[in-house]
N, C-alpha and C positions, 0 to 999 in steps of 0.2 A: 440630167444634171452633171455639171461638173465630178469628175473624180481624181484623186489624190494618191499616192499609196497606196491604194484601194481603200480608201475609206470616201465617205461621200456622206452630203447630209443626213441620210436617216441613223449615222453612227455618232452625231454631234448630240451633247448637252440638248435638254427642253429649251435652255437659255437663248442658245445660238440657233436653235430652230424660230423661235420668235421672232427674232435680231433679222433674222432673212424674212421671216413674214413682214413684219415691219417696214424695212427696205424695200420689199418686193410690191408693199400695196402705197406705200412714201413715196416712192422716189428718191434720189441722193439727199442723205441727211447725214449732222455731223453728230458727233460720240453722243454730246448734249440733248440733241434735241432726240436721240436714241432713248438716251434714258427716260427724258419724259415723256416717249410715247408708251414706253414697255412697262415702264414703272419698274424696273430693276434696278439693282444698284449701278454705280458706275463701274468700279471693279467688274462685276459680271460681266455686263455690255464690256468694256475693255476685251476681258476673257475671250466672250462670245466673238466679237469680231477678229482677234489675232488668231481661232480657230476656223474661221470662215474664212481667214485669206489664207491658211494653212494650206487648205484643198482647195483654192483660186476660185472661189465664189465669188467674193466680194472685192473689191479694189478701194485703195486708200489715195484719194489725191489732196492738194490745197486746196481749203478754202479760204477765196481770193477777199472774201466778205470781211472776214477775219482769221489772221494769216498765224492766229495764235490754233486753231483747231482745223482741223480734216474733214474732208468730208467723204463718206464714205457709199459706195452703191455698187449693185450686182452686178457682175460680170456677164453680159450677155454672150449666147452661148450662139455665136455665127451659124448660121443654117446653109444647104447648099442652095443654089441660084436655082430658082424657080418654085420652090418650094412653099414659099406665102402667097406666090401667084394662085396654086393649086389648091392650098387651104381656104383660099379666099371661094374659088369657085365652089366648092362644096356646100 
């Protein structure tokens, strides 16, 4: 996983680890429909995500749908070239 300062998710809030489960099994989702899936407050979710792009997990773009909120999803983490070729074979 991404790391930071040397911190890295297993050092985030329970909050902010949901926030990336969430994200990770969603797909890009915006603040809102964060909170409805986690059932956390908004504040939290807020929290949890300014701490996830903290240590560049998460990235925040436009959402073009409605340009009043973001949408928000994981930051995949580049592999080197040939590397899912060889996962694949196994």
């Amino acid at each position: 996983m991404p790391e930071s300062q040397g911190e890295d998710i297993a050092d985030l809030p329970p909050s902010a680890k949901l926030v990336f489960k969430v994200l990770e099994y969603n797909g890009p989702m915006t603040q809102k429909a964060i909170v409805q899936e986690s059932m956390l407050s908004a504040r939290t979710v807020r929290y949890a995500l300014e701490r996830l792009e903290d240590i560049d997990i998460v990235s925040e773009d436009v959402y073009f749908a409605d340009a009043r909120q973001n949408l928000y999803q994981i930051i995949e983490e580049e592999s080197p070239a040939g590397t899912e070729a060889a996962a694949a074979d196994d």
